[in-house]
C-alpha positions as a Markdown table, in Angstrom:
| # | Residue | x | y | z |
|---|---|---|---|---|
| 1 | Unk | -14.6 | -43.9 | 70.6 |
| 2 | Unk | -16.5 | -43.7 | 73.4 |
| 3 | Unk | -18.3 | -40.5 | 75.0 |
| 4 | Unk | -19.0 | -40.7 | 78.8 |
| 5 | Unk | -21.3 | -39.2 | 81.3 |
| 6 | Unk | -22.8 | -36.3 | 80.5 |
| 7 | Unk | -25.1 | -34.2 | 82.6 |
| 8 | Unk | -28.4 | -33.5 | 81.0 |
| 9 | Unk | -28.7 | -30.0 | 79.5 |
| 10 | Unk | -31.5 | -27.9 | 81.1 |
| 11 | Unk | -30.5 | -25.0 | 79.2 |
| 12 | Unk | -28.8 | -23.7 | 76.5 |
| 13 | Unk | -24.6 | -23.2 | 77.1 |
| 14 | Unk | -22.6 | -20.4 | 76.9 |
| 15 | Unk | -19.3 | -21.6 | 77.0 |
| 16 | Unk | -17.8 | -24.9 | 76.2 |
| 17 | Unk | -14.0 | -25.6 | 77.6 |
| 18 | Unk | -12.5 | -28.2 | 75.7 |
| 19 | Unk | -9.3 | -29.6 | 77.3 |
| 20 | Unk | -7.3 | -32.6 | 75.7 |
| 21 | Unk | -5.4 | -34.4 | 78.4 |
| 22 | Unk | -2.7 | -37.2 | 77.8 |
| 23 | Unk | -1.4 | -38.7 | 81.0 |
| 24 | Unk | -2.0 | -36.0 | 83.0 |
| 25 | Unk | -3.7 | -37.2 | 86.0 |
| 26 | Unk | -4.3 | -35.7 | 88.5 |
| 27 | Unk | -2.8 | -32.2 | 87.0 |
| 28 | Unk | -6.1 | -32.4 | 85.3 |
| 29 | Unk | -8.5 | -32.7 | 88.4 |
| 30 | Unk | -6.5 | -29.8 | 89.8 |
| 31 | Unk | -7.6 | -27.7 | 86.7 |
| 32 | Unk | -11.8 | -29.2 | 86.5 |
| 33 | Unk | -11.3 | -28.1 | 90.4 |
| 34 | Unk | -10.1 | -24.2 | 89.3 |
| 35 | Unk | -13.1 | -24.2 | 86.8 |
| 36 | Unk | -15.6 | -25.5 | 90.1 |
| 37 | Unk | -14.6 | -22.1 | 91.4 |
| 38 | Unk | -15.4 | -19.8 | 88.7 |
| 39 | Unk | -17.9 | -16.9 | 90.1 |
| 40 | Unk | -19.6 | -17.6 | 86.7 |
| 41 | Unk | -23.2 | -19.2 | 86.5 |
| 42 | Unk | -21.7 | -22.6 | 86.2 |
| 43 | Unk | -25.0 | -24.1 | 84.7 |
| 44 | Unk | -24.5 | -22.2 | 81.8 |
| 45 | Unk | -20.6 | -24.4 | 81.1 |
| 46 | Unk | -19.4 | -27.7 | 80.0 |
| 47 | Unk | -16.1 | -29.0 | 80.1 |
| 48 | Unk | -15.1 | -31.2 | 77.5 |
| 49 | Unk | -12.2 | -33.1 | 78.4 |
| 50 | Unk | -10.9 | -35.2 | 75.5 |
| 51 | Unk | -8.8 | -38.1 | 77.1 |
| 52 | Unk | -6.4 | -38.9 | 73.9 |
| 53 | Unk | -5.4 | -42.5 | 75.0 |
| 54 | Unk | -4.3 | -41.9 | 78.9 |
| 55 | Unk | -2.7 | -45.0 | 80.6 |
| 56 | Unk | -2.9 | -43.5 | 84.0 |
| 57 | Unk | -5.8 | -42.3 | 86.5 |
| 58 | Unk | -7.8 | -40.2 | 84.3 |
| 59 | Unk | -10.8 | -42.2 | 83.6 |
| 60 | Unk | -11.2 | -42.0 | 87.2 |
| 61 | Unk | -12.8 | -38.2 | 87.1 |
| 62 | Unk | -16.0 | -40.0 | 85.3 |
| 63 | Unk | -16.8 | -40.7 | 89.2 |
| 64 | Unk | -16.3 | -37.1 | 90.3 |
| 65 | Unk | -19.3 | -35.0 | 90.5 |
| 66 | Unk | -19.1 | -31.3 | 89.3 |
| 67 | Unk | -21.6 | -28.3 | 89.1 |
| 68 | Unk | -20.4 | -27.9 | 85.2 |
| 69 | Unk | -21.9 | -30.3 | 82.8 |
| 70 | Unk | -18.8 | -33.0 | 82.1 |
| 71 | Unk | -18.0 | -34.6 | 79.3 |
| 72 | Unk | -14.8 | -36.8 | 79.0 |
| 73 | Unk | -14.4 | -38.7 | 75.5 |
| 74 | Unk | -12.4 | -41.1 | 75.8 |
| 75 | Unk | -9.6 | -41.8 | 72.8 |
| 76 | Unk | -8.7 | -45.9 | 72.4 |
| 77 | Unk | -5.3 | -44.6 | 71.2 |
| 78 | Unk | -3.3 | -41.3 | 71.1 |
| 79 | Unk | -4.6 | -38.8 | 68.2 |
| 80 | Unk | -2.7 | -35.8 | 69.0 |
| 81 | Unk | -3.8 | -32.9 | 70.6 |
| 82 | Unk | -5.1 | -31.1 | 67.3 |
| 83 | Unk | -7.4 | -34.2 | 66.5 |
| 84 | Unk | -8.2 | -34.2 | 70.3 |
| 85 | Unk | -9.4 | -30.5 | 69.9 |
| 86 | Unk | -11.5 | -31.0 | 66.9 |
| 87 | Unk | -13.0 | -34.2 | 68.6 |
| 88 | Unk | -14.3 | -31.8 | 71.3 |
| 89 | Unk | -15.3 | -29.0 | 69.0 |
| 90 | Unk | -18.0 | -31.0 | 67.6 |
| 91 | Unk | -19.5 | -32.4 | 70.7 |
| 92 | Unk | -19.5 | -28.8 | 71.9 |
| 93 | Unk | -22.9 | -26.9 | 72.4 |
| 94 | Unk | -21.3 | -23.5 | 73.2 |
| 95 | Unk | -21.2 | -20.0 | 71.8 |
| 96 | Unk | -18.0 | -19.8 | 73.2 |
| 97 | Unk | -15.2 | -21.9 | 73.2 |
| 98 | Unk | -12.2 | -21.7 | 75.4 |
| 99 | Unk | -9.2 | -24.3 | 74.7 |
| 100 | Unk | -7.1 | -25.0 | 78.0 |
| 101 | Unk | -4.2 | -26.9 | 78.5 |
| 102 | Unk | -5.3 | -29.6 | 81.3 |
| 103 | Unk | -2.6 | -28.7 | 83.9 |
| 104 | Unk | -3.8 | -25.0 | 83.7 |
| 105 | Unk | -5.0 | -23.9 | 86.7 |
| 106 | Unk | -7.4 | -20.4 | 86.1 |
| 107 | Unk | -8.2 | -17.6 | 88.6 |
| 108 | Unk | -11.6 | -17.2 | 90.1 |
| 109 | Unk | -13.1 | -14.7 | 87.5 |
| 110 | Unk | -11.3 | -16.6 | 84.5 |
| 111 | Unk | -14.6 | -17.1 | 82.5 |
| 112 | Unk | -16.3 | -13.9 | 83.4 |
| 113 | Unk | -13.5 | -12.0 | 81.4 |
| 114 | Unk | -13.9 | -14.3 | 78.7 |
| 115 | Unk | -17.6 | -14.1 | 78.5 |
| 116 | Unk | -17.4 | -10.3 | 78.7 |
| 117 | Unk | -15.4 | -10.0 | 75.8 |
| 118 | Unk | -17.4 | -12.0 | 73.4 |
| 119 | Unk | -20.5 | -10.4 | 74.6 |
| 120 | Unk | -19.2 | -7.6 | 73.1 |
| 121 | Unk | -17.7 | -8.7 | 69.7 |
| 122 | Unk | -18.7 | -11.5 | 67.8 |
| 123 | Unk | -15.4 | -12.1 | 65.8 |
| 124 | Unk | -13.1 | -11.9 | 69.0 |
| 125 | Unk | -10.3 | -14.0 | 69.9 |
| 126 | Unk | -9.1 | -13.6 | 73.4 |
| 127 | Unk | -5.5 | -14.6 | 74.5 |
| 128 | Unk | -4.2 | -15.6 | 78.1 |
| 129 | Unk | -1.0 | -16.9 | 76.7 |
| 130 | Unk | 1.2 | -13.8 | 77.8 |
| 131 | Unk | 0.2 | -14.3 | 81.4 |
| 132 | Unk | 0.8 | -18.2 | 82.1 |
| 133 | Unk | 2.6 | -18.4 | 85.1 |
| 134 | Unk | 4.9 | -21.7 | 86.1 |
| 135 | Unk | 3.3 | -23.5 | 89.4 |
| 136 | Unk | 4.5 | -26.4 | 91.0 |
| 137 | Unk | 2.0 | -28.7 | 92.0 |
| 138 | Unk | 3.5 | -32.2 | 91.9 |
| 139 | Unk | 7.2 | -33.1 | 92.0 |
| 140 | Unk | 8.6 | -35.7 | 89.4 |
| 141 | Unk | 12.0 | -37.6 | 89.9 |
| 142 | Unk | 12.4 | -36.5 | 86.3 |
| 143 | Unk | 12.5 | -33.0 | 86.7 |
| 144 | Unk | 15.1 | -31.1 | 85.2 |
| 145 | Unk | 17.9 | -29.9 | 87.8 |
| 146 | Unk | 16.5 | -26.2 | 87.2 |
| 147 | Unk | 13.1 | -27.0 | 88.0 |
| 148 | Unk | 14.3 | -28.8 | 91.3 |
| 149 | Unk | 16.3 | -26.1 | 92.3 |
| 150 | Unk | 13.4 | -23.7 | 91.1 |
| 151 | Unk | 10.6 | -25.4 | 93.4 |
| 152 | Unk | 13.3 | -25.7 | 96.2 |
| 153 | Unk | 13.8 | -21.9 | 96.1 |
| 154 | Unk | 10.1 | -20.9 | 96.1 |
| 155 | Unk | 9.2 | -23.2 | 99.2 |
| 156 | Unk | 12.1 | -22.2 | 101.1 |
| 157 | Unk | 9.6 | -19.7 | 103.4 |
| 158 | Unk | 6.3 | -22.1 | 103.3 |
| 159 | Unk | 6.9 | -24.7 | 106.2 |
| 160 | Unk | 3.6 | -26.7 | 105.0 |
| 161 | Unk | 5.3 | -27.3 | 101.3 |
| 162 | Unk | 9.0 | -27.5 | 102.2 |
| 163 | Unk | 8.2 | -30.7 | 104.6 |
| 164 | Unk | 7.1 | -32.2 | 101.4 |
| 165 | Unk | 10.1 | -30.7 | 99.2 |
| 166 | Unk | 12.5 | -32.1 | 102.1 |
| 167 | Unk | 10.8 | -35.4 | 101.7 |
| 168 | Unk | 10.9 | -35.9 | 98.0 |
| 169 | Unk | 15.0 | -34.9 | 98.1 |
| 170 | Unk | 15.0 | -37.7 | 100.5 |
| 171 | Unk | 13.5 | -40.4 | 98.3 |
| 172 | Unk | 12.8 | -39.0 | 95.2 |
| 173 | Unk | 8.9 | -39.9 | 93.7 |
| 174 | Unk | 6.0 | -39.0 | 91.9 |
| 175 | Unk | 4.5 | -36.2 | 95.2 |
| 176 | Unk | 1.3 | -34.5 | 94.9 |
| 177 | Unk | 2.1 | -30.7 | 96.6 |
| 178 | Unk | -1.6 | -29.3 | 96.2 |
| 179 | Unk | -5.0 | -30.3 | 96.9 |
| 180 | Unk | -8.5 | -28.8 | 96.1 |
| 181 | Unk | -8.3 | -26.8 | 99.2 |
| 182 | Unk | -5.6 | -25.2 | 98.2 |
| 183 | Unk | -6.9 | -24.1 | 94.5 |
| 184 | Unk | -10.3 | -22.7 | 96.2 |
| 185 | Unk | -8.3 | -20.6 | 98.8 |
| 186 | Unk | -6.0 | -20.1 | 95.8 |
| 187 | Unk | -2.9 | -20.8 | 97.8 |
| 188 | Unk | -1.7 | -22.8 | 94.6 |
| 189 | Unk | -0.3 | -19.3 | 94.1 |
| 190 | Unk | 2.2 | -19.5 | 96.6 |
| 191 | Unk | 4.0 | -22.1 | 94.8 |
| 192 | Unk | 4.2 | -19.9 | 91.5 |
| 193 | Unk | 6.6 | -17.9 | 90.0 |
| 194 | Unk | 6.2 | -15.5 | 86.7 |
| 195 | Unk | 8.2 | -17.2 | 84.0 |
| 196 | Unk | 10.7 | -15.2 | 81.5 |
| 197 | Unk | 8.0 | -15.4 | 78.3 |
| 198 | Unk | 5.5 | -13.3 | 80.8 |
| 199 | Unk | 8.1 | -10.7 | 81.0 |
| 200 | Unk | 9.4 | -10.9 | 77.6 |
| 201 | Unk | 5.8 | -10.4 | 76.4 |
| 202 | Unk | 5.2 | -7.4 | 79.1 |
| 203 | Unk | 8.6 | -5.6 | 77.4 |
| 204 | Unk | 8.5 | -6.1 | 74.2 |
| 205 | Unk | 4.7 | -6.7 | 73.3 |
| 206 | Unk | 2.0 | -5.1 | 76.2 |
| 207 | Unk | 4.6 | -2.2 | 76.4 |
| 208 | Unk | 4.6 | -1.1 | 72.3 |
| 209 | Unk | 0.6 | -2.4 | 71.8 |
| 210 | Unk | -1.0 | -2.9 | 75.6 |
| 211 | Unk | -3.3 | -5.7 | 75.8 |
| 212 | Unk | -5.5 | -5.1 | 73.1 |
| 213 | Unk | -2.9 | -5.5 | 70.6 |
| 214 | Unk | -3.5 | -2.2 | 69.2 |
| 215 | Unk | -1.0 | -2.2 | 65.4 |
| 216 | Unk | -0.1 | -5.7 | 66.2 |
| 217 | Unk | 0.0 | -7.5 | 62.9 |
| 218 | Unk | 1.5 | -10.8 | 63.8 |
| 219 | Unk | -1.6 | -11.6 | 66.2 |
| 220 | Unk | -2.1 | -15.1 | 65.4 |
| 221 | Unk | 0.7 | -16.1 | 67.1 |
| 222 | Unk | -0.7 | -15.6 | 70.4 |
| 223 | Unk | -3.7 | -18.0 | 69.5 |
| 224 | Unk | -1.5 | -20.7 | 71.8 |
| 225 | Unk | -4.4 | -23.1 | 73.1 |
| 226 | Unk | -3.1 | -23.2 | 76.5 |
| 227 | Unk | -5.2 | -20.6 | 77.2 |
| 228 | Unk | -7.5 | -19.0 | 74.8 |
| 229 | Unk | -11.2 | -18.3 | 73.4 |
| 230 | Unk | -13.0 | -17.7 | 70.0 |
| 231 | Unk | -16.7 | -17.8 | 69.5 |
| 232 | Unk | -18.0 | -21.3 | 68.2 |
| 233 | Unk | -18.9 | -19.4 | 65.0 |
| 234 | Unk | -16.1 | -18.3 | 63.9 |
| 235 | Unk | -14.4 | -21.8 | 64.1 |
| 236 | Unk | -16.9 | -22.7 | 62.0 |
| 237 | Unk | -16.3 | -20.5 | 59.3 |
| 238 | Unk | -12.4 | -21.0 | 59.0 |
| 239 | Unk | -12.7 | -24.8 | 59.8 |
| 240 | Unk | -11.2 | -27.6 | 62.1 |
| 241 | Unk | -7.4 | -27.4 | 63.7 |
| 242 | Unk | -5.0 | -28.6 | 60.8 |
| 243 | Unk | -3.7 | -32.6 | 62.5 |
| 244 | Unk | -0.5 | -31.8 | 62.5 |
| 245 | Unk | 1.7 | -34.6 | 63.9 |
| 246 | Unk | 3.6 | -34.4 | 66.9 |
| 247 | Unk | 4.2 | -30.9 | 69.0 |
| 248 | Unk | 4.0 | -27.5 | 68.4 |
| 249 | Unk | 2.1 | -24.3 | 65.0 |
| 250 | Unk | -1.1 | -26.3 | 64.9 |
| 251 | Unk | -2.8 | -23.8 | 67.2 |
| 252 | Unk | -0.8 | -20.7 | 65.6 |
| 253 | Unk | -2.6 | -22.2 | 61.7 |
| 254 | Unk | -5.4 | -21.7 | 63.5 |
| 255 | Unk | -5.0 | -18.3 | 64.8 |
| 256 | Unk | -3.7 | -17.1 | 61.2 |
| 257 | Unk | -6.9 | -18.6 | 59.5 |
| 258 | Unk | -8.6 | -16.4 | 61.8 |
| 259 | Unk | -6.9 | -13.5 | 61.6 |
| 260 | Unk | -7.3 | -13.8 | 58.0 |
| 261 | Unk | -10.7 | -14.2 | 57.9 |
| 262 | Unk | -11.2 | -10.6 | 60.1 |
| 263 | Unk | -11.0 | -11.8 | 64.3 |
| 264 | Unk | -9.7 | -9.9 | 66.3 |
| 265 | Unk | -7.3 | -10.4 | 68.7 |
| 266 | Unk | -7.4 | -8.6 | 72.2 |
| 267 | Unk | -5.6 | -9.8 | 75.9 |
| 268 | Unk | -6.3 | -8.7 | 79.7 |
| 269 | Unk | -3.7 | -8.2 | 82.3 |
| 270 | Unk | -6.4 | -10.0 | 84.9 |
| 271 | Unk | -5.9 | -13.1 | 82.4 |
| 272 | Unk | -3.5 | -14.9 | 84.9 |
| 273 | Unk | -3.4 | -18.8 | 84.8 |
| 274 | Unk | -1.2 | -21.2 | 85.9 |
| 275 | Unk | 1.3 | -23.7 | 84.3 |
| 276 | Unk | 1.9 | -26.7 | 85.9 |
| 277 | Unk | 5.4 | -28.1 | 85.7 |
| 278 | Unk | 6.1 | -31.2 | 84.0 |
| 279 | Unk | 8.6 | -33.0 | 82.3 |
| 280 | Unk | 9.4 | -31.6 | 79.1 |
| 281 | Unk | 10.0 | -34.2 | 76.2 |
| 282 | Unk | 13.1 | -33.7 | 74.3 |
| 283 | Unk | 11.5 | -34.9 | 70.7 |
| 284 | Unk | 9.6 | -31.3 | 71.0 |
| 285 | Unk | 11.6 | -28.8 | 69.7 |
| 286 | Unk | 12.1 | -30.7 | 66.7 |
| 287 | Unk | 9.0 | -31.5 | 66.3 |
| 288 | Unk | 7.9 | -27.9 | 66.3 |
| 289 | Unk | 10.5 | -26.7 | 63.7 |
| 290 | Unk | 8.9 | -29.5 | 61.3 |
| 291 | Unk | 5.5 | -28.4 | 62.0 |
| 292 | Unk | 6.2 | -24.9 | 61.5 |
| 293 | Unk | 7.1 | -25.7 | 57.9 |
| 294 | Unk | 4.5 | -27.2 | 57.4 |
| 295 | Unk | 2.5 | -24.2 | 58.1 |
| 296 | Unk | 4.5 | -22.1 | 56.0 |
| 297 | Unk | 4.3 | -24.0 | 53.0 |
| 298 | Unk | 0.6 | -23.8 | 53.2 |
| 299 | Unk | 0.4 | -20.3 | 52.6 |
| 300 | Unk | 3.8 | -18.9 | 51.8 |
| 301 | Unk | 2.6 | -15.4 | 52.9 |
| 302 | Unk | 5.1 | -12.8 | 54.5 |
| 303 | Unk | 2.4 | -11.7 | 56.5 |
| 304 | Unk | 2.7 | -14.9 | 58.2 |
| 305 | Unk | 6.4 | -16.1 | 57.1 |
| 306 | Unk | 7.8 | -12.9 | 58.7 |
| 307 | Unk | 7.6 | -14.7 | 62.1 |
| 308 | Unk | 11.0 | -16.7 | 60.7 |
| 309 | Unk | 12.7 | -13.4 | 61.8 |
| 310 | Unk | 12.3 | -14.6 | 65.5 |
| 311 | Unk | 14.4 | -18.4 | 64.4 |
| 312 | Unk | 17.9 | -16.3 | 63.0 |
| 313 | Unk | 20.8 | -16.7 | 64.8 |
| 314 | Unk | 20.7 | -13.0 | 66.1 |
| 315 | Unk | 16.8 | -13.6 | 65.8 |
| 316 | Unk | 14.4 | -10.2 | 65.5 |
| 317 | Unk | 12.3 | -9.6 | 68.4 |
| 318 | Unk | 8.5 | -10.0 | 67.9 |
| 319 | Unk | 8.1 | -6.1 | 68.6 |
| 320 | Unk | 11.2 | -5.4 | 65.5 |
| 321 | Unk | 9.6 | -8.0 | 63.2 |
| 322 | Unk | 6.2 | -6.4 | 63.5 |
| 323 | Unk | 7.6 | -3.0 | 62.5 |
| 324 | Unk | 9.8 | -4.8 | 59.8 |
| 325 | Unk | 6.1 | -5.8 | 58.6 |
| 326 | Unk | 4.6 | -2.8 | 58.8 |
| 327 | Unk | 7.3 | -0.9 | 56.7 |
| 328 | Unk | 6.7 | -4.1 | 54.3 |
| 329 | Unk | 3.1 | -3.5 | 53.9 |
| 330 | Unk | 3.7 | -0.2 | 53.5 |
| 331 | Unk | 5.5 | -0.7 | 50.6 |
| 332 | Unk | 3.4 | -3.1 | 48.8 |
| 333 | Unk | 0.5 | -0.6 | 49.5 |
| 334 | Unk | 2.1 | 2.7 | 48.0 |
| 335 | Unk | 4.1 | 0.9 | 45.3 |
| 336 | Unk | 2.2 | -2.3 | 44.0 |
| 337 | Unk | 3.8 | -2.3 | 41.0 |
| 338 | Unk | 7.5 | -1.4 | 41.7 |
| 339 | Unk | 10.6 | -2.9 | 43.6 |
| 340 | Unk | 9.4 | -6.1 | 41.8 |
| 341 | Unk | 12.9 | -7.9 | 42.5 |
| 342 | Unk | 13.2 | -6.7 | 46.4 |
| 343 | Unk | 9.7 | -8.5 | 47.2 |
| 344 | Unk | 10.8 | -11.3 | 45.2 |
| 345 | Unk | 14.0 | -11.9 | 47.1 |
| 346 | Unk | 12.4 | -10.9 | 50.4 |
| 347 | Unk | 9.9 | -13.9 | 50.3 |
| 348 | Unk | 12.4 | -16.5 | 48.8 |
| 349 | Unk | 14.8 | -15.5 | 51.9 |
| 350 | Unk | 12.0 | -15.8 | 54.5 |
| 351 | Unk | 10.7 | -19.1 | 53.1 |
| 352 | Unk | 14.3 | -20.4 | 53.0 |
| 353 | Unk | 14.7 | -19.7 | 56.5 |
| 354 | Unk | 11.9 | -22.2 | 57.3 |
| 355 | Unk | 12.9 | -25.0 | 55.2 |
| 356 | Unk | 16.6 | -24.9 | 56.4 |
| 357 | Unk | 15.1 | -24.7 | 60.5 |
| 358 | Unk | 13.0 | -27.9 | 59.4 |
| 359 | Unk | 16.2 | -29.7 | 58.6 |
| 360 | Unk | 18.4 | -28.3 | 61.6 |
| 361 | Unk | 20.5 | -26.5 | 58.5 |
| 362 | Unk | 22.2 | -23.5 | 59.1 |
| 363 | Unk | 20.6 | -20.6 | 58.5 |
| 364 | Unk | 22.9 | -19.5 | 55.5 |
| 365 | Unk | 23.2 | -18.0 | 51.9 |
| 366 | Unk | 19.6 | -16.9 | 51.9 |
| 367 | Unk | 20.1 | -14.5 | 48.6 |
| 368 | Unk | 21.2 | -16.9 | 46.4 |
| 369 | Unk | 18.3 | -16.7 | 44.3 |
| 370 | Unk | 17.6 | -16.1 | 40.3 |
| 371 | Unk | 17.1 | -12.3 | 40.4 |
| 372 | Unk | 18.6 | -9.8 | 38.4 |
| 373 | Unk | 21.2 | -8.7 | 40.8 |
| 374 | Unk | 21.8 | -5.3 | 39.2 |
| 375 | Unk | 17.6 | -4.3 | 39.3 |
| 376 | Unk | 18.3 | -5.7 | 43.1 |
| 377 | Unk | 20.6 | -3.4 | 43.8 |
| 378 | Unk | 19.0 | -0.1 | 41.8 |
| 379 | Unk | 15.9 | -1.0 | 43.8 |
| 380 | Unk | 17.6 | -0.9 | 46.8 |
| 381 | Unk | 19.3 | 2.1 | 45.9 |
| 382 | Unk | 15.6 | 4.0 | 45.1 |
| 383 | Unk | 14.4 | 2.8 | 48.0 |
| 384 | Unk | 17.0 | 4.3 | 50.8 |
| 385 | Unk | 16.6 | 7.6 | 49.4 |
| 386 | Unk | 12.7 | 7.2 | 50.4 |
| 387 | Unk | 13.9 | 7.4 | 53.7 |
| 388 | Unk | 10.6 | 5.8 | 55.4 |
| 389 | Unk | 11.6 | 2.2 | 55.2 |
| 390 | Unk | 14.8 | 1.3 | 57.5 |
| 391 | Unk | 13.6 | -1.2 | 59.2 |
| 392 | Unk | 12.6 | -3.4 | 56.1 |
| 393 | Unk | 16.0 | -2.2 | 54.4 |
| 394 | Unk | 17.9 | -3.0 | 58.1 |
| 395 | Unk | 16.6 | -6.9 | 57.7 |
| 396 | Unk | 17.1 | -7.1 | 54.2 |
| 397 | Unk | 20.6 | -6.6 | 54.4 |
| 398 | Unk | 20.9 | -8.5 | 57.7 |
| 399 | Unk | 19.3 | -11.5 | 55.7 |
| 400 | Unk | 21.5 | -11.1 | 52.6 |
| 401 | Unk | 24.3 | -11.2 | 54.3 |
| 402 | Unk | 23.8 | -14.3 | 56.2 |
């Protein structure tokens, strides 16, 4: 392991961007060339980029000078991007860290938002996931149909990028679209489009809590390190990313560990950044269903197991799960002792749901538990006639019926 060129520190840092990359050249310059044009005091940042075993160009960006301090650690093999992240969490010097995917391209004022909020909370985590934005800034012969057809449609009207669209559906290969001219006039944005998630999240999540998340209580799921910030402290106190292999609930372990231990979560609609398209691996999804268990099986909360409600086959939305938890919480709070069997069966189901995701199972005969049917079904009885808890007792009958 070797750690390369660093700029000698003439004062102390505020903010430390730690960026894994894996064969991501030169998506990756395009991003250290968004963070050159931050209206922050640039002095006051490194940029840790974690190279985790790269076979293209990207120890070449040792030999580009920035007004950041630079670091890029160089992996002799692949570690995964959670090992990647820790690596760069312990050569970081800064009160603040932001973790960034390294094709994320971030707006101009991108780490003065993030600086303000932690100047005014110590125990903050700040999310940018809900407003990632898909940008095309290279073409790949590998793209999906969709994504072709996509890029086509958004270069249609720009004369300067459709000349290189045109030439890429002539002979298809590896094009760069955008330049660092481009990302300091911040005409990358002309090749962007807002993607279904952003307005999934503006609907169902910004419209019931607005950015600060205000009687969210599934948080942690937004800790997605694409694009997000916690003080170095309070990584320190819950710990290093859980290694999980492959793709996918690493960053989301992280989030809950912090939720847990009191941060609190908060957004910003100016929080824009920029995806840049790739390839998508098919192993992924799989991967993510097998790390998700994994993360469930660590705690086997249903504060945290509740997000299963999202994998059903006529899944919950995030905004319905929440208030499914709420009602939940509720209940534990007012009766502690009672409606033993309904918690009992509730968690079994909800862990069940995991495990049979894991194994691509499914998702079936979730009651069949050993609980005495008949207190079951008294307790359920006692608790319609509360009347306050119809979305817990909607899902619970959705589930058992499954």
């Amino acid at each position: 392991m070797k750690i390369r060129k660093e700029k000698p520190l003439e004062q102390d840092i505020e903010i430390s961007i730690i960026i894994p990359t894996y064969n991501k050249y030169p998506q990756n310059l395009l991003t250290l060339y968004s963070i050159e044009n931050q209206q922050f005091d640039l002095s006051k940042v490194e940029v840790i980029m974690i190279d985790d075993g790269s076979t293209d160009q990207t120890r070449t960006l040792i030999s580009h000078t920035f007004p950041f301090h630079f670091k890029l650690i160089r992996s002799g093999h692949n570690i995964g991007r959670p090992a990647a992240r820790n690596l760069g969490i312990k050569n970081a010097k800064g009160k603040i860290l932001i973790f960034l995917d390294a094709e994320i391209i971030v707006q101009p004022d991108f780490l003065t938002i993030h600086h303000h909020y932690h100047s005014k909370h110590s125990n903050m985590v700040v999310t940018g996931v809900m407003t990632i934005r898909r940008l095309y800034s290279i073409l790949y012969p590998d793209f999906s149909e969709s994504q072709l057809q996509e890029c086509r449609g958004i270069t249609r009207a720009l004369p300067e990028f459709k000349a290189k669209v045109d030439a890429f559906d002539k002979k298809p290969q590896k094009l760069l679209l955008l330049n660092k001219h481009h990302i300091f006039s911040e005409k990358y944005k002309r090749l962007s489009t807002i993607t279904p998630y952003e307005k999934f999240y503006n609907r169902v999540i910004i419209a019931n809590y607005g950015y600060e998340l205000k009687g969210y209580k599934i948080p942690w799921q937004m800790f997605g390190t694409g694009h997000v910030s916690v003080s170095k402290g309070a990584i320190e106190q819950v710990g290093l990313f859980s290694e999980y292999p492959g793709y996918g609930w690493d960053d989301c372990e992280m989030g809950y560990r912090l939720y847990k231990n009191g941060a609190v979560f908060t957004s910003d609609e100016r929080l824009i950044s920029y995806h840049q398209e790739h390839p998508i691996a098919k192993t992924i999804r799989d991967e993510s269903k097998e790390n998700y268990f994994r993360f469930q099986e660590t705690y086997k909360e249903v504060d945290q197991m509740i997000i299963s409600l999202t994998f059903l086959p006529k899944p919950f939305n995030l905004h319905k799960t929440n208030q499914i938890l709420v009602n939940y919480q509720d209940l534990c709070i007012r009766y502690p002792d009672a409606y033993k069997s309904i918690k009992q069966c509730f968690h079994g189901m909800l862990r069940e749901i995991g495990r049979l995701k894991s194994k691509n199972e499914p998702i079936t005969s979730l009651s069949k538990q050993k609980i005495d049917k008949n207190a079951l079904f008294n307790e359920i009885q006692q608790l319609r006639k509360l009347r306050r808890y119809q979305s817990f007792l909607e899902c619970f009958k959705y589930l058992g019926n499954l």
